[in-house]
C-alpha positions as CSV (number, residue, x, y, z in Angstrom):
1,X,164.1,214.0,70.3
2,X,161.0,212.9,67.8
3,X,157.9,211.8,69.4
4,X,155.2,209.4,67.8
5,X,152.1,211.8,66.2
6,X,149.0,210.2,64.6
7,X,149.4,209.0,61.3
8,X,153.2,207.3,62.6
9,X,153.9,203.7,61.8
10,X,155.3,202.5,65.1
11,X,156.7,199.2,66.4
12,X,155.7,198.4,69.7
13,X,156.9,195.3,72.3
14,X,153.8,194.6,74.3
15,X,152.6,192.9,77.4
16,X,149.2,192.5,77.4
17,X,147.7,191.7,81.0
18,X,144.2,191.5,83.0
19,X,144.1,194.0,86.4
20,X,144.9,190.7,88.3
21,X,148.3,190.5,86.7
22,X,147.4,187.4,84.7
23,X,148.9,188.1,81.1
24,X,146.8,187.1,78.0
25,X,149.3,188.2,75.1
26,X,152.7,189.1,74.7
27,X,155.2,189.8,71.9
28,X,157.9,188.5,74.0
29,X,159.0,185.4,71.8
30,X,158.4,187.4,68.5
31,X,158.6,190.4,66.5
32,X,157.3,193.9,67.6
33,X,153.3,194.3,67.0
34,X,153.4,197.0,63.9
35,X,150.6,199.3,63.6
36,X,149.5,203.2,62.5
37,X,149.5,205.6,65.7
38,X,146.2,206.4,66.0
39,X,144.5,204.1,63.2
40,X,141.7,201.2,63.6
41,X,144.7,198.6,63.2
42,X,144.7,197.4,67.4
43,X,142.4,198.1,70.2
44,X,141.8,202.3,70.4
45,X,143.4,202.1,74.3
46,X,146.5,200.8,72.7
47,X,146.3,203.2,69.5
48,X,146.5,206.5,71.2
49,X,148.6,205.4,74.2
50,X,151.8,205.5,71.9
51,X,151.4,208.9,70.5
52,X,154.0,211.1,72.3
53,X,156.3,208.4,73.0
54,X,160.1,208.6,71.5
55,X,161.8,205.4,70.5
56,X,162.9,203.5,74.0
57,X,159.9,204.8,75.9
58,X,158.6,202.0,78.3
59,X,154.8,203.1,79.1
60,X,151.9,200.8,81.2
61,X,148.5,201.9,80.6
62,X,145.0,200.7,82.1
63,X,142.4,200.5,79.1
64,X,138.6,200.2,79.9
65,X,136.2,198.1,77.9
66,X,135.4,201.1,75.6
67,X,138.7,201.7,74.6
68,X,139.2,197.9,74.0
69,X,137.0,195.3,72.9
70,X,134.0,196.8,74.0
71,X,131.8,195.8,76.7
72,X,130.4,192.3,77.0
73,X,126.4,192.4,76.2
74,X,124.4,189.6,77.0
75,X,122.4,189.9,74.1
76,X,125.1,188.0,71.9
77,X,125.2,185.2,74.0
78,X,122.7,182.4,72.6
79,X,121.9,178.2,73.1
80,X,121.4,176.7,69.6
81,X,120.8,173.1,69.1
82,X,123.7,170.4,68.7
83,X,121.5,169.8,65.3
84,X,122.8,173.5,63.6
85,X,126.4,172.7,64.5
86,X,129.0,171.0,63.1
87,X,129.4,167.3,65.0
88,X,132.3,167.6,67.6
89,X,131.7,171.0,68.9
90,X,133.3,171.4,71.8
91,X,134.3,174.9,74.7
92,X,136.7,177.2,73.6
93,X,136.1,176.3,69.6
94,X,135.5,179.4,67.4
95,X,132.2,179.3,65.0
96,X,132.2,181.5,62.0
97,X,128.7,182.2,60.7
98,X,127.7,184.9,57.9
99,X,124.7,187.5,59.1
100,X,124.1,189.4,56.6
101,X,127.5,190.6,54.6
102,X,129.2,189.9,57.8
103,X,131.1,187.2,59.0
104,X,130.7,186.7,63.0
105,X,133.1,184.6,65.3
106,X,131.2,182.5,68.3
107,X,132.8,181.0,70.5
108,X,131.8,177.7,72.0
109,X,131.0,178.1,76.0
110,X,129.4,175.3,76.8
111,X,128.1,171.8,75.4
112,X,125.4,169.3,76.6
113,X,123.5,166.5,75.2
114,X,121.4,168.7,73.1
115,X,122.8,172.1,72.9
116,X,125.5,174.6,73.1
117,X,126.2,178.1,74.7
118,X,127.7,180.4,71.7
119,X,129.5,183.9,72.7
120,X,129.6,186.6,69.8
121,X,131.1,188.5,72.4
122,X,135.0,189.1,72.2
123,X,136.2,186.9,74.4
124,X,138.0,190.2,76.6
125,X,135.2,192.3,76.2
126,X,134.2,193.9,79.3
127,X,137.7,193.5,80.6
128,X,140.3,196.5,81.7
129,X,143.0,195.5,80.1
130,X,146.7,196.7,81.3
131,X,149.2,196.9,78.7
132,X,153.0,197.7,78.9
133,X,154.1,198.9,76.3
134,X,158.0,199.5,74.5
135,X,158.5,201.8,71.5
136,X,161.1,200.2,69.7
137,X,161.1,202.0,66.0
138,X,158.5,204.4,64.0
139,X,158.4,205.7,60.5
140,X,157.3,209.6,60.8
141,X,153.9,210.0,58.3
């Protein structure tokens, strides 16, 4: 039976969940997620977890911030006046701003009169993440 090495394209059925049980993504109502086996494509947890898997494999793995989005650092979370914002604003909005040759996503967290809380952070960093996993095809490199 062929396993998945690094370097595989694989096809993968996911559930993606918090350690609570919530779930926060799932390929259920769509096609598999496609990705390399051990490329930059997805999260690093997720990346490695399918090498050694063989095509039916069901597998749940537990992934720490550093082997997902990262951990969440305070430093990226700022107030900037209602003034440098486009009018409307409002929680849960994504910002896109360019710093330097980069472009950065914020995320609106709060609004008041005169202000609002923007996240750079990820908005599941600092999170274990559990995914389930199912190997449903791969292309050997």
């Amino acid at each position: 039976m062929s396993v998945v090495s690094s370097g595989d394209v694989v096809r993968v059925h996911y559930k993606g969940s918090f350690t609570d049980g919530e779930v926060f993504d799932s390929s259920d109502q769509g096609k598999p997620l496609e990705f390399t086996a051990g490329g930059q494509q997805v999260i690093p947890g997720v990346s490695q977890a399918v090498i050694g898997m063989a095509v039916g494999d069901v597998k749940t793995v537990t992934i720490p911030p550093d082997e997902g989005y990262g951990p969440r650092e305070e430093r990226l979370v700022q107030r900037v006046q209602l003034s440098d914002l486009p009018e409307g604003v409002s929680p849960g909005d994504p910002l896109q701003a360019q710093i330097q040759d980069q472009t950065v996503v914020f995320w609106v967290v709060e609004v008041d009169q005169e202000s609002a809380v923007l996240d750079a952070n990820h908005p599941l960093a600092g999170r274990d993440l559990v995914f389930e996993l199912e190997l449903v095809s791969f292309d050997p490199q």
